[in-house]
C-alpha positions in Angstrom: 7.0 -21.2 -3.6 4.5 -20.9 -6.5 3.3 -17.5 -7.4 -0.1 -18.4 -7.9 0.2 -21.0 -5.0 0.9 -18.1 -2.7 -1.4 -15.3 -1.7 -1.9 -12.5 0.8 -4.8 -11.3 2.7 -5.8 -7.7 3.5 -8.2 -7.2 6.0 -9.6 -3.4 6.2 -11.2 -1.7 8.7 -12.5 1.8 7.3 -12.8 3.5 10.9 -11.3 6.9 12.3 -11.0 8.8 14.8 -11.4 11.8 12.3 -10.6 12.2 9.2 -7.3 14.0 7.7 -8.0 16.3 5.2 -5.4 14.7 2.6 -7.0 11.3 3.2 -9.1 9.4 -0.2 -8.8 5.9 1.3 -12.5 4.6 2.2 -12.2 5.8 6.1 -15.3 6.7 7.5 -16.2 8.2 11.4 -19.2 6.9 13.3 -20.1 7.4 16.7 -20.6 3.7 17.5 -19.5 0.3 16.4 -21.2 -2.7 17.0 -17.8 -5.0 17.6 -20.1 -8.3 18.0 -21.3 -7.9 14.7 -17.9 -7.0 12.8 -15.9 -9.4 13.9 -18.7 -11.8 12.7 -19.0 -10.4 9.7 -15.3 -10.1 8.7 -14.8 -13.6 9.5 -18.0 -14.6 7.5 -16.5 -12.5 4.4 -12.8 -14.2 5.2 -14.1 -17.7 5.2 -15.9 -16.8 1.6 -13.0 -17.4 -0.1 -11.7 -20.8 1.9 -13.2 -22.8 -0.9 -11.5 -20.4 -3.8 -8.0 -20.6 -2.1 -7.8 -23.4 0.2 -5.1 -25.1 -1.6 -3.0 -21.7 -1.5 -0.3 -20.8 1.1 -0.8 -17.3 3.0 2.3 -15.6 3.0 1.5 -12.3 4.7 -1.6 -10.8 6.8 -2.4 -6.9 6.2 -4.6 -4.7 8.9 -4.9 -1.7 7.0 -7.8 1.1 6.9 -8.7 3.4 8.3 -7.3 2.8 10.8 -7.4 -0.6 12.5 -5.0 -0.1 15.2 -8.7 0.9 16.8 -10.1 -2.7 16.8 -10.1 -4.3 19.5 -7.4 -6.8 19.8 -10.5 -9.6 20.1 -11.4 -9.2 16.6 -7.2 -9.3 15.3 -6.8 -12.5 17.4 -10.1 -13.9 16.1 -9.3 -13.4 12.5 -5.5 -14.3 12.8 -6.4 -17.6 14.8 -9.1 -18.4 11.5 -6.3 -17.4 9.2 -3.6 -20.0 10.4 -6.2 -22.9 11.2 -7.9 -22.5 7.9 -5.0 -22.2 5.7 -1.4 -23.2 5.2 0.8 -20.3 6.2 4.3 -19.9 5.3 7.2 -20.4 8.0 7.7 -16.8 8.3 4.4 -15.1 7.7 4.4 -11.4 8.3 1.4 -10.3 10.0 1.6 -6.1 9.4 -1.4 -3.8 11.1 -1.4 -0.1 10.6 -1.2 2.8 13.7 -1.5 5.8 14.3 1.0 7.0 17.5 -2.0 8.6 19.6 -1.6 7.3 23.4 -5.2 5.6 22.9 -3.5 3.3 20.1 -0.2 2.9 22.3 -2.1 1.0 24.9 -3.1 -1.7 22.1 0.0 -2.5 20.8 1.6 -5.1 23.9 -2.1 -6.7 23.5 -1.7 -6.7 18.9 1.7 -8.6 20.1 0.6 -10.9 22.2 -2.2 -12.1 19.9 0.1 -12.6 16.3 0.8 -9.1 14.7 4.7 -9.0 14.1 5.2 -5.9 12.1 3.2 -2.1 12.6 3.2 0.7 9.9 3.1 3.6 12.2 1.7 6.9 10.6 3.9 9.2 11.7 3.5 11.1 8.9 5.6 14.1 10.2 8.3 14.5 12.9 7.2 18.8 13.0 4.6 20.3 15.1 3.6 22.5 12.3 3.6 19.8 9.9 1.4 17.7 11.9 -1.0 20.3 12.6 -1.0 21.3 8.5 -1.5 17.7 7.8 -4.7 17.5 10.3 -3.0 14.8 12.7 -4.3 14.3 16.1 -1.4 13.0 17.5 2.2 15.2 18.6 6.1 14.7 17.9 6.5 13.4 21.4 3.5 11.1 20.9 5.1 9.3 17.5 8.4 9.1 19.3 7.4 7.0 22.3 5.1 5.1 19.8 8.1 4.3 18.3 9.9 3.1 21.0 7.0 0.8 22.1 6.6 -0.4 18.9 10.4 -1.2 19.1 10.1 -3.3 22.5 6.8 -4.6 21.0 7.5 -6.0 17.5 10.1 -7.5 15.5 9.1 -5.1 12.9 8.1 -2.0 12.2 7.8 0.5 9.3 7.6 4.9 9.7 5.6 6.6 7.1 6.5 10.4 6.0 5.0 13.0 4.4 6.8 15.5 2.7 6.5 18.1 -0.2 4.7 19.8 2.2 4.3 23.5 1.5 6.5 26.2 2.6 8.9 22.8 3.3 12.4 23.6 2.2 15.2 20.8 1.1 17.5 21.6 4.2 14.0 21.0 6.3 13.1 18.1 5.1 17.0 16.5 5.4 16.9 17.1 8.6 13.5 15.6 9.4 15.0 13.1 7.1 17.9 12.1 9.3 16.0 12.1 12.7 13.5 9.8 11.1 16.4 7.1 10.2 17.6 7.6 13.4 14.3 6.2 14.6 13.6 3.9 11.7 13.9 0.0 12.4 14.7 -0.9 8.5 12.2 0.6 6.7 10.5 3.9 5.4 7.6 5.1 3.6 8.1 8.2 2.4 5.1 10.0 0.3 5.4 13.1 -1.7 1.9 14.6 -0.5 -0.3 14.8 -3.3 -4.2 16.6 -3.6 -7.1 13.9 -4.3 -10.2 14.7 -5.4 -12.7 14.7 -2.9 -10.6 15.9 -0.2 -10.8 19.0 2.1 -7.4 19.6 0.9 -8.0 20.0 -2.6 -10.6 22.5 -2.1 -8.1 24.7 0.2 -5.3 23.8 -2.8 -7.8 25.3 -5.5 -9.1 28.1 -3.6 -5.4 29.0 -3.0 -5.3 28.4 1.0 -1.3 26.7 -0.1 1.0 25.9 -2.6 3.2 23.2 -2.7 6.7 23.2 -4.0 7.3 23.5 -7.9 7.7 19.7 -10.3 11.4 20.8 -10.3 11.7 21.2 -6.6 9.7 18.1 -5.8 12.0 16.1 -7.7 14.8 17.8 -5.9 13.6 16.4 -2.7 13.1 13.2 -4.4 16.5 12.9 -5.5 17.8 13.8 -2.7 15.6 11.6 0.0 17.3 8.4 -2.4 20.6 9.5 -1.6 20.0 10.4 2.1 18.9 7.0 2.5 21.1 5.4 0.3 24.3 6.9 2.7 22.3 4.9 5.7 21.9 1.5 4.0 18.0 2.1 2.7 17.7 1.1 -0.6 14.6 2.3 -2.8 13.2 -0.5 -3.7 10.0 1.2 -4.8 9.3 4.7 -5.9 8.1 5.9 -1.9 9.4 2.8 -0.1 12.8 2.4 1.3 15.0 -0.2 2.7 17.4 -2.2 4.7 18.5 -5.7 3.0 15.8 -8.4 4.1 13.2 -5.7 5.6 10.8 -5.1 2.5 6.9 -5.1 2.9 6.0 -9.0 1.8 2.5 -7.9 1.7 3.3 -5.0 -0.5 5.0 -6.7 -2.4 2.8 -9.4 -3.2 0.8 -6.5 -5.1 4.1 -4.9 -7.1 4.9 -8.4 -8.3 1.3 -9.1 -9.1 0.7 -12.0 -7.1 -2.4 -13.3 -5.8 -4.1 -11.5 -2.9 -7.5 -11.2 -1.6 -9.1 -8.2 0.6 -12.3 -8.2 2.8 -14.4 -5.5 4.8 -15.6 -3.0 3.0 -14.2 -1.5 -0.4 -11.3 -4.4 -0.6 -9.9 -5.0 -3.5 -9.0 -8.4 -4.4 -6.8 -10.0 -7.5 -6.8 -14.2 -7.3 -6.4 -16.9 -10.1 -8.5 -19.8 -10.3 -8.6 -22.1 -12.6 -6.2 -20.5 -15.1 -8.3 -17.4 -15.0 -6.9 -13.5 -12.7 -10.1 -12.3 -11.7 -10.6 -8.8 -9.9 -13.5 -8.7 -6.7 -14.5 -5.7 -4.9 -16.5 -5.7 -1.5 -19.2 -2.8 -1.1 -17.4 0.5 -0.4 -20.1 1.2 2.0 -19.4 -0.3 5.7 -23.4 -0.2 6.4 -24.2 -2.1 2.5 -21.0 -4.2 3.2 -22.8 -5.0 6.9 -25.9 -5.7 5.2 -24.8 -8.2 2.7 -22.4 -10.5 4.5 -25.4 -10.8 6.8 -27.6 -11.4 4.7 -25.6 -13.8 2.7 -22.1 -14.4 4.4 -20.2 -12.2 1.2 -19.7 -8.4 0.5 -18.7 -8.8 -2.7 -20.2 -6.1 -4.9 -18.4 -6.9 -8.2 -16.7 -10.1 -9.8 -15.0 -9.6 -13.2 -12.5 -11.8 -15.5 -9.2 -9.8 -16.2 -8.2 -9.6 -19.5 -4.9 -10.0 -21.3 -4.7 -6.2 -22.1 -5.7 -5.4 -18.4 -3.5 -7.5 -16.8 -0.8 -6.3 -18.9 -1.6 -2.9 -17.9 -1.6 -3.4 -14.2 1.4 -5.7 -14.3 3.5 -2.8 -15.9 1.6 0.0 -13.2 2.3 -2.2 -10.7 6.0 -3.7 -11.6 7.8 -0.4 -12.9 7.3 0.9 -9.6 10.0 -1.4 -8.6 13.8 -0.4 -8.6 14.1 -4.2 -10.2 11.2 -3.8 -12.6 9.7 -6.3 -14.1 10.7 -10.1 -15.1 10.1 -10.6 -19.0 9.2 -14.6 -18.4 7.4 -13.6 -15.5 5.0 -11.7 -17.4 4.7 -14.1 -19.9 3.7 -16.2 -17.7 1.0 -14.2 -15.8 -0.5 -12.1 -18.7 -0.2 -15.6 -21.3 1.3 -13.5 -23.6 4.9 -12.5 -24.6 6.4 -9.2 -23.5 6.4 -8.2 -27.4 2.9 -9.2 -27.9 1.6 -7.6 -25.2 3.5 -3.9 -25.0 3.8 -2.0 -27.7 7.5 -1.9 -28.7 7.7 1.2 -30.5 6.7 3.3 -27.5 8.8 1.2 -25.0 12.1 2.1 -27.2 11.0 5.8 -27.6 11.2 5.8 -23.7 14.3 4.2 -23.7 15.9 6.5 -26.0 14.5 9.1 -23.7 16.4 7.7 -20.3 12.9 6.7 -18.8 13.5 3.0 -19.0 15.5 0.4 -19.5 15.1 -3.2 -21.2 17.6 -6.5 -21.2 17.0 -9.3 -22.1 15.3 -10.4 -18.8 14.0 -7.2 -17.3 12.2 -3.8 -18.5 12.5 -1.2 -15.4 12.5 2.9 -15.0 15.3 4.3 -14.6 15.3 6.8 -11.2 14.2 9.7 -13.7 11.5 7.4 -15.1 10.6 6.4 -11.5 9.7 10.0 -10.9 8.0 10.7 -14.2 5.7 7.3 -13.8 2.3 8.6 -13.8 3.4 10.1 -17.2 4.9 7.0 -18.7 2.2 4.2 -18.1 -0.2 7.7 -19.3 1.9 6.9 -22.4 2.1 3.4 -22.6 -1.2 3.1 -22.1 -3.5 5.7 -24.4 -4.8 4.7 -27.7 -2.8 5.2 -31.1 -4.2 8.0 -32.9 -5.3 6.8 -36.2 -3.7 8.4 -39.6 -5.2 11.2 -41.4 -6.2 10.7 -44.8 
């Protein structure tokens, strides 16, 4: 299929039970939710983009937030029966919904089956009491295991997610959560290096001192040694916290590594679509009430439409496609940014961080090497910052 024939959709819902306290994703709690009005709204601010991409084949269906598996299975059926009568779908089009394992959840998931969701990301996040309880989640060890084995009778699909770097966590700790999490796994891992945003009640306990986490050196260490772990079962890492088995890769995710087309409702969605030649970048209203008010009031949330330009869509390509183990396609970015890989990059850098064993570039492909993988945030820092200009 065409790349820019193709696109995904992510729907979010932003509600929680409560809030973790490492959690920066727009999740809010509220004591109430008018259900009528969302799933009329989401499927006003879904159908706002018919016109924009009904020549375009939907290859996968997100459910993230938040968390969605919440919403009542009504509103997934609603919006997945709108999505494959409106559009061309692909043959295989992965419908993926995210879940927490409380028993509440649970319940949903034989109804999430029965009305078109083939894949769940279950937020596991920890397989240790003590990591659960550190990490704020309301659900047990014995809760995410018979989650999983639902979720294995339920779906064709599913995925674990994983925190680790957690404090106090020590490498022999962490293999053996390692291990019992691929014993549960169905072909694929995410596995997160837990990291302090701004914002959360976690980075005011980090900076007050309340923890430390392990040292760059040791965090790398765990890295390196959660490729190999998984590596030894058959996971490969096909992207810096993403892992596995031959055939079972996120297609939604991937959509965004490979800078494809997608677009995002509900509110604070993110969208990146071509039309007419152009990438353009549209953001719905972070606010669920403002995002409420305006597809009401005019059947869109968007809150911000913007032409991408050549140097920003090189930027985000290389963010988004040196996270992958098979990095980015030279021609590919060619023909996405409309400029050449030379013109676009700036050379001299590039070979510095070759000669430095943080990337590599053939004739074809430019891609991190596993040191350069863990070193990222650094490299596109790099890559991306203004030359200084010479002193007089």
């Amino acid at each position: 299929m065409l790349k820019n024939k193709t696109f995904g959709v992510y729907i979010h819902w932003p509600f929680c039970l409560s809030k973790c306290p490492y959690c920066d994703f727009n999740s809010h709690v509220r004591a109430s939710i008018d259900v009528d009005l969302w799933e009329k709204n989401l499927l006003a601010d879904l159908l706002s983009f018919h016109d924009k991409t009904s020549d375009k084949i939907v290859t996968s269906v997100f459910f993230g937030g938040g968390t969605p598996s919440l919403m009542p299975p009504k509103i997934v059926e609603t919006l997945i029966h709108k999505i494959t009568n409106s559009w061309t779908v692909s043959p295989d089009l992965e419908i993926t919904l995210e879940a927490n394992p409380t028993s509440v959840e649970e319940k949903n998931f034989s109804a999430l089956a029965e009305v078109g969701v083939n894949r769940v990301s279950l937020g596991i996040q920890s397989l240790r009491e003590n990591g659960l309880k550190f990490l704020g989640r309301t659900h047990s060890v014995e809760d995410a295991k018979k989650a999983i084995e639902t979720a294995r009778t339920k779906f064709d699909r599913y995925s674990l997610d994983l925190i680790y770097t957690r404090p106090h966590q020590t490498l022999e700790e962490w293999e053996q959560e390692l291990e019992e999490a691929i014993s549960l796994a169905n072909g694929h891992l995410s596995l997160y290096q837990l990291t302090i945003e701004e914002g959360t009640p976690f980075f005011l306990s980090y900076h007050k001192g309340d923890f430390r986490l392990p040292t760059n050196d040791q965090s790398a260490l765990l890295y390196e040694h959660t490729a190999e772990i998984t590596r030894s079962h058959g996971y490969e890492s096909y992207e810096i916290s993403n892992y596995a088995k031959p055939g079972q890769e996120s297609r939604h995710n991937m959509t965004y590594w490979l800078y494809h087309d997608y677009i995002g409702i509900g509110p604070g969605a993110h969208s990146r679509l071509t039309i007419d030649g152009e990438k353009y970048a549209i953001r719905r209203h972070r606010s669920p009430e403002k995002w409420v008010e305006d597809v009401s009031l005019k059947k869109d949330g968007t809150h911000e439409v913007r032409v991408i330009s050549g140097k920003t869509k090189s930027e985000e390509f290389l963010m988004m496609g040196l996270r992958l183990k098979q990095g980015i396609d030279q021609r590919e970015f060619t023909e996405q940014v409309g400029y050449s890989f030379s013109e676009s990059t700036n050379t001299k850098k590039i070979h510095k961080l070759i000669t430095e064993n943080l990337l590599e570039l053939s004739d074809t492909t430019l891609k991190a090497t596993e040191e350069g993988r863990q070193r990222l945030d650094g490299i596109l820092r790099y890559l991306f910052e203004a030359e200084s200009p010479p002193s007089n």
